[in-house]
N, C-alpha and C positions, 0 to 999 in steps of 0.2 A: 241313821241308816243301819240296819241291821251286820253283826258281824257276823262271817264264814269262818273265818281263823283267826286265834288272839294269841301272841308268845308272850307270855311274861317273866324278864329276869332266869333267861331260858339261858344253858350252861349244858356243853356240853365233854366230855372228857377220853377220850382214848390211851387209856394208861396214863402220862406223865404230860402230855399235849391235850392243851386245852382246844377245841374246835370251836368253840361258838361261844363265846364272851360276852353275858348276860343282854342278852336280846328281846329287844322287844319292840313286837311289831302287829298291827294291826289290818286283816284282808275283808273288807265291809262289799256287801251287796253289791252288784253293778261294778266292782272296778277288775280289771284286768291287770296284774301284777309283774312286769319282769325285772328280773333279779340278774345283778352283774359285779362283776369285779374280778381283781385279779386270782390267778392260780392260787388255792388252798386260802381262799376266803371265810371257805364253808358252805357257803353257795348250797350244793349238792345235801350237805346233812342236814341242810336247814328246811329244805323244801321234800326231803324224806318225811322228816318228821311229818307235815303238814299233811302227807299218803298213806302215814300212819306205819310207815317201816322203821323207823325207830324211835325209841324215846330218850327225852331230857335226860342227862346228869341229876341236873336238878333245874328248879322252875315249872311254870305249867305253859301248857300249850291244849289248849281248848280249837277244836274240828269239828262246825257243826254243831253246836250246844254239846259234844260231850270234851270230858277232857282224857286224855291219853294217860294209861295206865289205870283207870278207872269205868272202864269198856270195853265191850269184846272189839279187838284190833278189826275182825271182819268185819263189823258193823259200819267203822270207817272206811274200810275198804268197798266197801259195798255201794260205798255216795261220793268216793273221788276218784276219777277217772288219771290216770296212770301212765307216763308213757318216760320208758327211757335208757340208757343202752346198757345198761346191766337188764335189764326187761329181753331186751332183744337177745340179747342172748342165751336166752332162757325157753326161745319157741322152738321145739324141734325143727330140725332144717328140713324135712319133707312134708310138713306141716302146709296143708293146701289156703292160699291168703284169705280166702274166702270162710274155711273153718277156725283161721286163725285170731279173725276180727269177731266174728262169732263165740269164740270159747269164753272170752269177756264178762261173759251171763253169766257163764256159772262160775267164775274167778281161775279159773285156770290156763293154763300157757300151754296145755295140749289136749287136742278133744280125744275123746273115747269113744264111748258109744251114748252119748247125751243125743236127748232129742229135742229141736227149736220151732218153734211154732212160727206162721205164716210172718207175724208179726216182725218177728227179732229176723229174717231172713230179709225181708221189706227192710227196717232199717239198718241192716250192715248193707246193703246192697245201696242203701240211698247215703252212707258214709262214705263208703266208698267212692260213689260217685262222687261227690264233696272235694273227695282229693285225688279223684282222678286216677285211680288203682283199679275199679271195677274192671277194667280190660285184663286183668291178672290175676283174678278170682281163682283161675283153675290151678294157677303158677307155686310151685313148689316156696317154699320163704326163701330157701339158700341161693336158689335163682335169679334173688331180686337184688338190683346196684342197690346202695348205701341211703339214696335219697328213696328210693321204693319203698324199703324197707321201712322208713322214717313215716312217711304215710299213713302205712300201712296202722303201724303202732297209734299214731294218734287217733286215724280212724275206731281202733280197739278200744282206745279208751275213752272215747266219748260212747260207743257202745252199751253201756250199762245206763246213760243218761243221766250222767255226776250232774251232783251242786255244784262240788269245786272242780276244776281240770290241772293238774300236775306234771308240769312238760320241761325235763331234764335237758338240755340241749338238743331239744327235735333238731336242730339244721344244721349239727357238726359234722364236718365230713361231707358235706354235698357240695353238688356242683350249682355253677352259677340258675341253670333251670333248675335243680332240684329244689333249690332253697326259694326262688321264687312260687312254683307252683307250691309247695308247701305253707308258706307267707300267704297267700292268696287265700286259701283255705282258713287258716288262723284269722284272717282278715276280717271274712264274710262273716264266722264265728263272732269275732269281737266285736260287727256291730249288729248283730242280732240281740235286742233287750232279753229275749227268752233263752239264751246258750248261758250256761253256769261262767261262773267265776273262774278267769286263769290267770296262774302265776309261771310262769316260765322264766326259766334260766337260761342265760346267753352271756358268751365272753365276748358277740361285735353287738354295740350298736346297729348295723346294716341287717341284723337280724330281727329286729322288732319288728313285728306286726304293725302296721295302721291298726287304730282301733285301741292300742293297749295306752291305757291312762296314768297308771303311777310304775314310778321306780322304786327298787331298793336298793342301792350301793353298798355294799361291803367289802370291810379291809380287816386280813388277822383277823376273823370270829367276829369282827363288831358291825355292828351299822354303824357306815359312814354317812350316809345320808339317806333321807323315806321322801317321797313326797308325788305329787304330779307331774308328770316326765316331762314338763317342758321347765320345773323349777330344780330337777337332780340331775338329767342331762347337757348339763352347763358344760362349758370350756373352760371356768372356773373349777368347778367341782370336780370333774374328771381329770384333769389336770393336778388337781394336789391329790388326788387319789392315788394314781399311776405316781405317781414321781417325774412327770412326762409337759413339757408344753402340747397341749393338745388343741386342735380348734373341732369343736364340733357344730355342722352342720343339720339343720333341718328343714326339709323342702317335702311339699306331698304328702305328709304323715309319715315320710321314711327321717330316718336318722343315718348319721355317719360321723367318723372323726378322722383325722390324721393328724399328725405330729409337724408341728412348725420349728423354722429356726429361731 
């Protein structure tokens, strides 16, 4: 099966704090990826990299047949779709939703005076629809609740029509509708054979997508465990993770855990 993303003996350093402790992991063709564990896993600097926002200490980390630090960074950018709350805060707040998801084309977080052809207006218009934001095309970004906003962003970043899709916590902060109709979205995505590769990071279980195939666990920088999400989201595995008696449920294609006595 072809691979998307390959880390190898990936390390990463911030001063005297090691982030990411030789890792290595593999994102092939067809599979849908989320990423969990607890606070300061790394989670976040790991799935940067993959967006091409930063690079290894040391090790490689190959995006797409190129490898990072051996290619122009836009060039990555240009083929993995983006989405995540340092993002959002980066789109001017009077920023109209409809030019917001549109600016995408040309990699920017605020439009200008750029001009979009019938095409790119068709598809932000039919993402939108997707997740259910087209009603708020005219709506200022600042305007929009937490879970709007969240939308909105994914919408943007499937916009450019990535190989890979890179989604930092779409559903943190939302309410119980937001995060469903958002899951919904993600949903349809992940069983469409033609939508790119996604790896998304989430600290619940109850935030997975239907549709998404394999896990990655991580604890302290490392992987704790890789594999197909019905062999990593164990009540075993989660459980000596957390330091926690947990039981995790799966019903429907959704996932869930709670803590036993």
């Amino acid at each position: 099966m072809p691979q998307i993303a390959r880390c190898e003996h990936v390390n990463l350093w911030r001063g005297q704090t090691r982030i990411l402790d030789n890792i290595n992991w593999t994102v092939s063709l067809g599979q849908h990826w989320v990423v969990l564990g607890p606070n300061g896993a790394g989670k976040t600097s790991l799935v940067d990299m993959l967006a091409g926002r930063i690079y290894p200490s040391q090790g490689s980390v190959r995006v797409l047949d190129e490898t990072l630090g051996r290619v122009e960074i836009a060039e990555i950018r240009q083929r993995v779709g983006y989405s995540s709350p340092v993002l959002s805060a980066q789109i001017p707040g009077e920023e109209r939703v409809e030019r917001a998801v549109l600016s995408a084309v040309w990699g920017m977080t605020a439009s200008w005076r750029e001009q979009y052809e019938d095409i790119d207006l068709a598809r932000a218009n039919s993402l939108m629809e997707m997740f259910e934001v087209s009603h708020l095309k005219e709506r200022e970004f600042y305007t929009l609740s937490q879970g709007e906003k969240q939308r909105v962003l994914v919408a943007r970043a499937l916009m450019i029509d990535p190989e890979m899709l890179v989604l930092d916590e779409p559903a943190a902060a939302l309410d119980l509708g937001g995060r469903e109709l958002l899951l919904g979205g993600l949903s349809e995505l992940a069983r469409d054979p033609k939508s790119p590769v996604m790896v998304m990071v989430t600290h619940h279980l109850e935030e997975i997508p239907p549709g998404f195939t394999h896990a990655l666990a991580m604890k302290e920088g490392k992987v704790f465990a890789a594999g197909p999400v019905e062999m990593v989201l164990t009540s075993e595995i989660l459980s000596e993770m957390y330091g926690l008696p947990l039981h995790v449920s799966h019903l429907e294609g959704r996932f869930s855990a709670r803590m036993v006595s």
